[in-house]
N, C-alpha and C positions, 0 to 999 in steps of 0.2 A: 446692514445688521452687523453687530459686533459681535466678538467670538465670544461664548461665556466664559466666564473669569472662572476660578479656581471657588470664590465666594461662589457664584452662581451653583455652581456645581451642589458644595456644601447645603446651599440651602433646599435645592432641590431635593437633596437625600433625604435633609434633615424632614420636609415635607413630604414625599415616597417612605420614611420609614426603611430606608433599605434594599431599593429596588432592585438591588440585584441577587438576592437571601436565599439560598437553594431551597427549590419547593419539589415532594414526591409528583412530579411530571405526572398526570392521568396518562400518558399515551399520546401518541400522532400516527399510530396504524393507519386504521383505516379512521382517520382521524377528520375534526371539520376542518371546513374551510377557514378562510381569513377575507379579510379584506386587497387590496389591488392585483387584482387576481386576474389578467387577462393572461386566457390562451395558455391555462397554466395546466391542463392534463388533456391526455389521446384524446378520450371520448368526448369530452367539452367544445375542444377545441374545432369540432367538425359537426356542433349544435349550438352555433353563438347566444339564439335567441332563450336560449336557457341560461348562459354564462355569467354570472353574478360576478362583476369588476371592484367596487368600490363600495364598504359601509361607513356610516357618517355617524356619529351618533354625539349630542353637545346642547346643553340647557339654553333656551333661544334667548338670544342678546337681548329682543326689542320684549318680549315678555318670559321674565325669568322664570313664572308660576306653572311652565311649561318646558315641553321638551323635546327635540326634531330630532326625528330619525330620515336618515335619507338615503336609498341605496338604487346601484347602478348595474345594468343589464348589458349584453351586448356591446363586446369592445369594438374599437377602430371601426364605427360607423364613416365613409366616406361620403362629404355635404352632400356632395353632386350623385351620388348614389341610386339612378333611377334608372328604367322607369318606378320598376316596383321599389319603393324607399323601406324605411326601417321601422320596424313596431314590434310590439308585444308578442308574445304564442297566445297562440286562442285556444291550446290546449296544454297549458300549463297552470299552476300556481304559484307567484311569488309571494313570499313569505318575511319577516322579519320576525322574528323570534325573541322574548323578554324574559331572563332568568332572574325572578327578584328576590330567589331565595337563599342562591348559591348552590342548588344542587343539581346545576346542571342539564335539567330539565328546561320546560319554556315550560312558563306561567300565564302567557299572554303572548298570543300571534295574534298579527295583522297579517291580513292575506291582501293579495288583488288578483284578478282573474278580469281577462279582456274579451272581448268580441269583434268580430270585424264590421265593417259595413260600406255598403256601396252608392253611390247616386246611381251609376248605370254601367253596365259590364260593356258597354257597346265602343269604348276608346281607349285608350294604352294608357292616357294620362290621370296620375293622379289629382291633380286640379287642371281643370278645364278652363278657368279664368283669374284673376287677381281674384284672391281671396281676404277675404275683408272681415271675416269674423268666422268661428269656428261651428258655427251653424249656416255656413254660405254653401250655396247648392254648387257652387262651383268648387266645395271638397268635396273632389270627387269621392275622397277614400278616407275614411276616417276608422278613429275607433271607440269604444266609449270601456269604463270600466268597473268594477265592480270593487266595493272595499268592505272588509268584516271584521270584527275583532272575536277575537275565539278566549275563552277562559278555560283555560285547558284542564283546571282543577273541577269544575262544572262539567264542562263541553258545553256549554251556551254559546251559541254565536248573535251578535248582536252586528247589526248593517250600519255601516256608517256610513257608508257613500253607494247609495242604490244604483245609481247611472249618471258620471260625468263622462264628457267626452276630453280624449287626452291632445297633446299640443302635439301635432302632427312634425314631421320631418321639416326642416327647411329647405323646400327646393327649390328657394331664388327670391330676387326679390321683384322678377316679374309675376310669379305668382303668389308671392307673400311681402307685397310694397309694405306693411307694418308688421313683422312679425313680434314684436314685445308686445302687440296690440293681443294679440292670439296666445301669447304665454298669458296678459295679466288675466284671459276671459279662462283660463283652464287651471286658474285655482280656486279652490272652492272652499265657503267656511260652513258645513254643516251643523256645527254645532257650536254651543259656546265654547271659547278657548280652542277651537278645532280647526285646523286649518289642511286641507291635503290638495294634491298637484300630481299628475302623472303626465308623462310625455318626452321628447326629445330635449336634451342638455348639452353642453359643453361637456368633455371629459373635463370632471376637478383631479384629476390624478397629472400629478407631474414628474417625470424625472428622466435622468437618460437611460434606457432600454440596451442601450449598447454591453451592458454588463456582462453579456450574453455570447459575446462575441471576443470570446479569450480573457473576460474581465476586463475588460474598456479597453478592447485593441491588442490586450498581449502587453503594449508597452504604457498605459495608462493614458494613450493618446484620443482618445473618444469619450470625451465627457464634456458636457454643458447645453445638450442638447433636448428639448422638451419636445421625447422622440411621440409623444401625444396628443402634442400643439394641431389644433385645429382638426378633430375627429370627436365627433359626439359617441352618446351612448343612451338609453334608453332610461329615462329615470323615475323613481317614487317619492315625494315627499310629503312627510307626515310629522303634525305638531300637534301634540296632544297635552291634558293636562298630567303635569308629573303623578298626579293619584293615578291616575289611568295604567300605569304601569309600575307605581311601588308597592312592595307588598305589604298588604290587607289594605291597600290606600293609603297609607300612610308615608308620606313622601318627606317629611322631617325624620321620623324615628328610620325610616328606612330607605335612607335616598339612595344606596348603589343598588345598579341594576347592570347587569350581564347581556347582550346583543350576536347576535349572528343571520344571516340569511339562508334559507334556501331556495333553491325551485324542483319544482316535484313535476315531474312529465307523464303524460296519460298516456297507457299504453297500449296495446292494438286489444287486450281484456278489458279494458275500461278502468282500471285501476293507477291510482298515480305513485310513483318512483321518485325516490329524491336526486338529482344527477346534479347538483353543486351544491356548495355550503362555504361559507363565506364570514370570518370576523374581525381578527387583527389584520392588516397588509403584508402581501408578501410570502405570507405562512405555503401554502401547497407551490407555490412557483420556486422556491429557492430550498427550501429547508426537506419535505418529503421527497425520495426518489421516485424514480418513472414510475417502480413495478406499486408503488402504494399508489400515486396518485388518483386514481380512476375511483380506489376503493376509499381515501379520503374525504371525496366530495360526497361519496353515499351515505359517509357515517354520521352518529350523535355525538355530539358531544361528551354525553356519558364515557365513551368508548377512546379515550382520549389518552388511553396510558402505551398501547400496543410501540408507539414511536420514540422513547422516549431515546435510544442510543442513537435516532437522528440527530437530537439536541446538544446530547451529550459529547458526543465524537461527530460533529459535522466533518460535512466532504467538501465543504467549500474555502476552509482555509488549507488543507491537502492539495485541492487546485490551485490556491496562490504560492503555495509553495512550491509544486509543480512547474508554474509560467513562470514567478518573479524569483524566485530561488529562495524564498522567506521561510524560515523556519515556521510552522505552524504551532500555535499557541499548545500549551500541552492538556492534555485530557485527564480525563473528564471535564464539561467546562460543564463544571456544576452550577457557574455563576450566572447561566444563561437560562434558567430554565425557572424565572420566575413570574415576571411581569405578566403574562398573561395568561397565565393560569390559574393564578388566584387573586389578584386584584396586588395592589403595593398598601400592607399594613399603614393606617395615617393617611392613603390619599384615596384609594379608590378600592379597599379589602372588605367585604359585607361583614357585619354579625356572626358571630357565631361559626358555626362548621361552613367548613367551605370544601365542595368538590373539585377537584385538580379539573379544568376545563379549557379551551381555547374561545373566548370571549372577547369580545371590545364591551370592557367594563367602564363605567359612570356613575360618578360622584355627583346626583344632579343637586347636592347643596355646594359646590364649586362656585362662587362666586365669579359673574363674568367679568370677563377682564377690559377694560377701558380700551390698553393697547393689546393687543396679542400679539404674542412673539412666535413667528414659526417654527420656533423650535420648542416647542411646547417646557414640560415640566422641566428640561435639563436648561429651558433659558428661563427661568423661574418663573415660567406661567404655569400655576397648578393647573390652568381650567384646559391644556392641552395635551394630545397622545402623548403619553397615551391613559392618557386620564380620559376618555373619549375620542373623537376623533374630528376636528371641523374642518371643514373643504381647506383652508389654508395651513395647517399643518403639515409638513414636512418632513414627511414620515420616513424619506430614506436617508437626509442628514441628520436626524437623530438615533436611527439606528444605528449608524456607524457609528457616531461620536461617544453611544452611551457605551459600545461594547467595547470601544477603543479607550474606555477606561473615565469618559467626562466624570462620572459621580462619583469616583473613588480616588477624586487629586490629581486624574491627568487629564489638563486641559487641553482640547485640542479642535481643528477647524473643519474633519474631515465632512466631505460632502460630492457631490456627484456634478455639480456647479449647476444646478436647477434649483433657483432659488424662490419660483413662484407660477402658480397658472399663467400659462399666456394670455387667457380670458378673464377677465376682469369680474367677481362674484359679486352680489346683489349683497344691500345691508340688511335685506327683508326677504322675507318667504316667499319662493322655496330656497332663494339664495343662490341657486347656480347660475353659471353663465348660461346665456341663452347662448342655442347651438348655433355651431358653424354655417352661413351658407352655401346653398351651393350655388352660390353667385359670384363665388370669391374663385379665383383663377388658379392663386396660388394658397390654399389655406395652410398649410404645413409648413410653419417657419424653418428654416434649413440654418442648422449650426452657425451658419456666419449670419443670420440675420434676427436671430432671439433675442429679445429685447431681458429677457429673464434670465441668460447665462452667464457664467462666468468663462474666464479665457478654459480654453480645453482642459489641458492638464492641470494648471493650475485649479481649477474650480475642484478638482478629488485632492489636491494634492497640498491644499491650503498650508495646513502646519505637518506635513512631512519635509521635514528635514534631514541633513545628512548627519546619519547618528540616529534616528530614531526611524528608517526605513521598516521596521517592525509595523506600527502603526500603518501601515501598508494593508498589510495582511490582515485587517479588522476591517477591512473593506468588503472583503468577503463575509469574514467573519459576521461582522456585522447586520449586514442582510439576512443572513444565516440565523444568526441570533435572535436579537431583539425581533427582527419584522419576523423570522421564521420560527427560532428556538421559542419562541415564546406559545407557542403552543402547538403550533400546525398543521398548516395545510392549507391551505385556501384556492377554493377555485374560481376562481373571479375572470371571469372572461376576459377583460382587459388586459388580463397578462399582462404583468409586468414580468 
C-alpha cells in the first residue's frame, strides 16, 4: 500500500466536506459505547459474554440493494478453550440499534436472544464424535437463536429468525473434520433479500495492543504485532434490505443511517440492564477515563454531551509527553470532536437537524468500491471508516494519520505496522473468517512470525523523521481522537 499523497488527502476532504469542522460534542459521560472495545471497563471486563468488541456496518458488495451489519461478543476466545467452549448468555439481549433520523434515538433494533441445549448431561464433552452437520447427535452442545426486529416508533416486533442453530466453537478437527461445512449450514436466508448467521468467528479486529504498555514499549519498540491473531469472538451477521432500515423506507431520499450495539443483562428481578454499548472503535478504551467507564457502557446516546473536555483536553498526548518528552498538541483540540458525532457534511451527515451522538454512521448510497483501500476515506475510498465500517478497514492507521494532520496538507505514514487480518475474510455472507482451531498448536502468530507486520518500529514510525518527532505525539493523540474523540466510549469486550 502506498502512503496517500497530499492529492489524496485533498480529495478526501474535498469529499468528507471537512472532517475535522468543530461540532457542539453531545457528551461522553456516561456516554455509549464504540466499536473495538475489548476488555475496555471494570465491570465488562469480569462478564465477557456480555462484551460487545467490534461493530461492522457497509452496503454488501455482492448485492448493493442491501445492507450488513455485523457485530462481535466476547473477546480473546482461546481455540482450544474447553471442555466447556464459548457461546452466547442465555440470559442476555444483543441488540444492534438503527438511528435513521439523526436524533439519537433507535428507530429500528434487531435483537437476538439464545438458548442452550443438550444431547445428554451424562459426559464432559462437548461433541462426542466427528461432527458432520450441525444437526448431528454427536453435538453434544449446541445452541439455537432467536432474531426480531422492533420498530421502536410502533413497538411492533416482527420475528425474522424463529429458531436457527448458531455455528458452534471450533474444537478441532477431530471433532469438526469439515468445519466451513457447519459455518455454510448456520446461515440462513429467511426472507427475500435477507440473509442472517450467528456463531463463532475469527476476531476481524486487528492491530498492536501493546499500546498499553507505556505506548508501545516507552521507547516505540513494540509495534507490528497482530496482538488478536488467532482468538475468535462470538458473532452476528445480518443483511437486510436498505428499506428495512431508512427512514420511512426510503433508502434514496434517505440513505444515512446511525448504528451502535448493546447488551442488556437480566437481573436476579427479572428485568434487563444495559452493561455495554458499542459504535465507533476505540471510543471507551482510550478516550473515557476509569471513573466514567462503567457508567458509559450504561448510557444512550442521547446523553452524549456530559464528556466533552475528555475530547477536548485529552490525557493521552500529556502521557506522550510525559514518556517521549513531546510537547503535547495545545488545547482545546476542538478539531477532534467531529467525525462522529454528527456524520462528515458531503459524505456521511443526515438531513436536516442532527443530535450530537457517538455513532458509526452510513452512507448506504456510497458506491462500492472495485478495490478498497484500508485506509478508507483518507486513501480516497469514500465507501470506508469511517464512512461505515468493513472488516478490512484499518481503523487504527487511520486514526492516527487523520489527527496527525492527513486531510489538512500533512502527509504522513503513521501506523501501528498491522496492516491487515491475519485470517483471511470471505467475499460473501457473513464474510468473516471462520474461527481459529483448536487444532492448531500454535494459533497466535508471535511478532517475528506475522505475515501482516511491518518491521517493529519502523511499522509506527513510517514517516517520523528527524525534525518532525511532533508527529510522534498524534500517536497517542490519535487513538485519543479520531477512534476516541470522536464520540466516546465504547465497550467492546475485545478491548483494544
Amino acid at each position: 500500500m502506498t502512503r496517500p499523497t497530499k492529492r489524496h488527502g485533498a480529495v478526501a476532504l474535498a469529499c468528507a466536506g471537512g472532517l475535522l469542522t468543530t461540532v457542539g460534542l453531545a457528551g461522553v459521560g456516561p456516554l455509549g459505547a464504540s466499536a473495538s472495545s475489548h476488555r475496555e471497563a471494570p465491570l465488562i471486563s469480569g462478564t465477557p459474554q456480555y462484551d460487545g468488541t467490534d461493530l461492522y456496518a457497509f452496503r454488501s458488495p455482492e448485492k448493493q440493494n442491501t445492507v450488513t451489519l455485523v457485530a462481535n461478543w466476547l473477546p480473546f476466545e482461546e481455540p482450544a478453550g474447553g471442555p466447556n467452549f464459548y457461546s452466547f448468555a442465555t440470559d442476555a439481549q444483543y441488540d444492534i440499534h438503527v438511528d435513521n433520523n439523526a436524533d439519537a434515538k433507535p428507530d429500528v433494533t434487531f435483537r437476538w436472544t439464545f438458548k442452550d441445549h443438550y444431547v445428554t448431561k451424562d459426559t464432559f464433552l462437548a461433541a462426542t464424535g466427528p461432527v458432520t452437520s450441525l444437526a448431528d447427535k454427536d453435538l453434544n452442545y449446541y445452541q439455537t437463536y432467536k432474531l426480531v426486529r422492533i420498530n421502536q416508533k410502533s413497538g411492533k416486533t416482527k420475528t425474522i429468525v424463529g429458531k436457527k442453530r448458531v455455528a458452534p466453537s471450533n474444537i478441532g478437527k477431530a471433532s469438526m473434520p469439515n468445519y466451513p461445512a457447519l459455518r455454510d449450514q448456520a446461515v440462513t436466508t429467511p426472507k427475500k433479500n435477507v440473509k442472517s448467521f450467528a456463531g463463532q468467528a475469527e476476531d476481524p479486529f486487528f492491530l498492536d495492543l501493546r499500546v498499553f504498555d507505556l505506548l508501545y514499549g516507552g521507547d516505540l519498540s513494540e509495534s507490528g504485532d497482530d496482538t488478536l491473531a488467532g482468538f475468535n469472538v462470538q458473532s452476528v451477521a445480518l443483511q437486510v434490505p436498505q428499506r428495512w432500515v431508512a427512514k420511512n423506507g426510503k433508502s434514496k431520499k434517505n440513505p444515512v443511517i446511525g448504528t451502535w450495539t448493546t447488551t442488556q443483562k437480566k437481573g436476579a428481578n427479572g428485568t434487563f440492564q444495559q452493561v455495554s454499548r458499542l459504535g465507533n472503535p476505540l471510543v471507551n478504551e482510550v478516550v473515557i477515563p476509569l471513573k466514567l467507564k462503567d457508567a458509559f457502557n450504561a448510557s444512550k446516546p442521547t446523553q452524549d454531551g456530559a464528556a466533552l473536555k475528555y475530547v477536548t483536553n485529552p490525557e493521552l498526548p500529556k502521557l506522550i509527553e510525559a514518556v517521549y518528552g513531546i510537547d503535547a498538541p495545545a488545547t482545546p483540540r476542538n478539531d477532534l470532536v467531529s467525525v462522529f458525532l454528527t456524520g462528515v457534511k458531503g459524505l456521511n451527515k443526515a438531513k436536516g437537524k442532527v443530535t450530537p451522538s457517538e455513532q458509526l454512521r452510513l452512507n448506504m448510497s456510497t458506491p462500492v468500491t472495485a478495490e478498497p483501500n484500508r485506509l478508507g476515506v483518507i486513501g480516497g475510498d469514500t465507501q470506508g471508516f469511517p464512512n461505515g465500517r468493513r472488516l478490512g478497514d484499518d481503523v487504527i492507521d487511520i486514526a492516527l494519520q487523520v489527527v496527525e494532520g492527513e486531510l489538512v496538507g500533512s502527509a504522513n505514514d503513521l501506523g501501528d505496522g498491522v496492516d491487515a487480518n491475519d485470517a483471511a475474510f470471505s467475499g460473501t455472507f457473513p464474510y468473516l473468517a471462520l474461527p481459529a482451531s483448536g487444532s492448531n498448536a500454535d494459533p497466535h502468530p508471535s511478532a517475528g512470525g506475522s505475515a501482516n507486520k511491518q518491521s517493529s518500529t519502523e511499522g509506527l514510525l513510517q514517516s517520523v523523521v528527524p525534525g518532525r518527532q511532533s508527529a510522534i505525539a498524534f500517536i497517542g493523540v490519535g487513538l485519543l481522537a479520531l477512534v476516541g474523540g470522536i464520540g466516546g466510549a465504547a465497550r467492546r469486550t475485545r478491548k483494544d
